[in-house]
N, C-alpha and C positions, 0 to 999 in steps of 0.2 A: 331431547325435551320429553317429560312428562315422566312415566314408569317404563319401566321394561316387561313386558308383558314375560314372565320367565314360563310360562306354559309355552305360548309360543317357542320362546329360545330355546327350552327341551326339546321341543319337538323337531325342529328344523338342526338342530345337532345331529340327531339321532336319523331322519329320515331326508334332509334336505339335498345331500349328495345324488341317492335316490332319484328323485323330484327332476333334480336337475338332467339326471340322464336319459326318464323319462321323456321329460317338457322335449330335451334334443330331438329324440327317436321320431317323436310323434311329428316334428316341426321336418323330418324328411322324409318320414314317410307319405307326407303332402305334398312336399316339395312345395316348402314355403320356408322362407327366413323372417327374421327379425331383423329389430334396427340392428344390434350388432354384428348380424351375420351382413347384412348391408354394409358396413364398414369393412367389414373383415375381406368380402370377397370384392369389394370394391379396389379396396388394397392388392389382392392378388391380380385381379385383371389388369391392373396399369403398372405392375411387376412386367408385361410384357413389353418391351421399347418399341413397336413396330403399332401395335397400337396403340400407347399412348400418344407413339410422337401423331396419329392420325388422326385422335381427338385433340390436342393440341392446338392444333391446323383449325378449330373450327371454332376460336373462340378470340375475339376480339378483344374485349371488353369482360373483364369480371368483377362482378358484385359480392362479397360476404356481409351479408347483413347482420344485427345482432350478434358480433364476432366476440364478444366476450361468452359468449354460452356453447361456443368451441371448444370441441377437445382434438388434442396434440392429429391423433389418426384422423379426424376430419380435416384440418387443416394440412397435413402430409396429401392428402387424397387432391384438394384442391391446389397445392402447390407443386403436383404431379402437372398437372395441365394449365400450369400459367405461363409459360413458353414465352413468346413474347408480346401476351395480352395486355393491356393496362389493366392494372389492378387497385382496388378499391375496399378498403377494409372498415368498417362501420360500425361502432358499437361505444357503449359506454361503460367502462371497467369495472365501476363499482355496481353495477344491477347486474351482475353474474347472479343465476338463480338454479344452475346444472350441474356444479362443484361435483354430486354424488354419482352423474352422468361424467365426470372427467374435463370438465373443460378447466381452460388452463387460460385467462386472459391473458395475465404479465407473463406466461413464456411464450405465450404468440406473438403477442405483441411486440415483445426485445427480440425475440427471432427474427420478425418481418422484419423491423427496424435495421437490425445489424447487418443481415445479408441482401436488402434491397433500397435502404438508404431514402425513404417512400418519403413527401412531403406532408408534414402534420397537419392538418387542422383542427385549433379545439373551438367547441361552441360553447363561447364563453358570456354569451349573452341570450336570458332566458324573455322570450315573448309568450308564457303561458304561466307565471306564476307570476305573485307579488313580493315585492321584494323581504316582506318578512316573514313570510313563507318561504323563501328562497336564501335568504338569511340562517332560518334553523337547520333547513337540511343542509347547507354547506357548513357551518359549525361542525354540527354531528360527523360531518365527513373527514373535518381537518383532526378533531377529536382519533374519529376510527381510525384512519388513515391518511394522517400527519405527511411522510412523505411523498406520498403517492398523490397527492391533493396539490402541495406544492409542484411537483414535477409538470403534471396537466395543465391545472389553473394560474399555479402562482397565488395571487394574494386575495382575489375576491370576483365571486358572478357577479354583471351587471343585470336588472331585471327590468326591461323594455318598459310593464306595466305600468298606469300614471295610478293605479291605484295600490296605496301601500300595503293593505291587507291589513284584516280584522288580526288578534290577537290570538293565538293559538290554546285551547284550552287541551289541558292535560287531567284525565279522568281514570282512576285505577278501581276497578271491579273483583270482587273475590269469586265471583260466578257469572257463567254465561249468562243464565235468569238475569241476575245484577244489571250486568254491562244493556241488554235488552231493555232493561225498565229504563234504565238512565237515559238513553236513544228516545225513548218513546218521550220521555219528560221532554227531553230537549226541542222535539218536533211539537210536544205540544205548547212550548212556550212561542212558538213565533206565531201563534196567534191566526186570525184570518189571511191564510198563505193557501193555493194550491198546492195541494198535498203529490201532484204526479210533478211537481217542481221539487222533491225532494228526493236525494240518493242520500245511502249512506254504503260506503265503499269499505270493504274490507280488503287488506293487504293479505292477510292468511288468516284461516280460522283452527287452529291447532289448541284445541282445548285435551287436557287430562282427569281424568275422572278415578 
């Protein structure tokens, strides 16, 4: 999205290798890791069978919450020590938002599937939106992702709410300034409203200049 900043990208050609062997040195001569060093030597400690079968042993019950924002060596690391735990995998495939961190929803998910044969449940009935709000994002999804939509849902969410929901407006800005003025108009049209009864929620703000 946006430009490519090509000063940058010269520069990390030329010196990023560098940078990087630096950043290493510096991260042991503290004797500190990062998340991937976290992954990494987490992998190697349960490399040893004597302790992992030990941790193994102390765990019942496991939880993976937001299992789509998993990547493949997180999921090896966690399926090191699920011995004969009940296991519990939790997420919902299309708000993956870690892609560039490596997570891998549909091959965990066909993995888990294939070699532990796990009972599904889908939540296919929404108690926090209305149904035409609940309507558009499920469109857009069969749109995105036609068979994967099918396969979960099948043919349509039910949406618990007794109220059908307002109408969705759709508003396009050439400039941040813009999209700001438009916001402001909108809050000033509802008239005498307290004003800390109003949010406005942004999803991402990735603006290009």
């Amino acid at each position: 999205r946006g430009n490519l900043n090509q000063v940058q990208y010269r520069f990390l050609l030329k010196y990023g290798a560098g940078l990087v062997k630096r950043y290493n040195r510096l991260l042991e001569e503290r004797h500190s890791v990062d998340f991937n060093d976290i992954l990494a030597k987490g992998m190697e400690a349960l490399s040893d069978e004597t302790y992992c079968d030990r941790i193994k042993q102390q765990y019942h019950f496991i939880h993976i919450d937001e299992v789509q924002d998993t990547s493949l060596i997180e999921y090896q690391i966690v399926e090191k020590i699920f011995g004969n735990a009940k296991v519990m995998l939790c997420g919902d495939y299309f708000q993956t938002i870690y892609q560039w961190r490596g997570s891998k929803p549909r091959d965990i998910f066909g993995r888990f599937t294939k070699e532990y044969h796990p009972t599904r449940i889908v939540f296919d009935q929404n108690y926090r939106s209305t149904q035409l709000l609940l309507n558009a994002s499920y469109d857009f999804l069969k749109t995105s992702f036609p068979q994967q939509v099918q396969d979960i849902y099948g043919e349509q969410m039910q949406a618990k709410a007794t109220d059908p929901g307002n109408p969705i407006l759709l508003h396009c800005a050439d400039h941040p300034a813009d999209e700001a003025a438009w916001i402001h108009q909108q809050i000033q049209q509802l008239g005498d409203v307290d004003l800390s009864r109003v949010a406005v929620l942004c999803r991402n703000n990735i603006h290009a200049y």
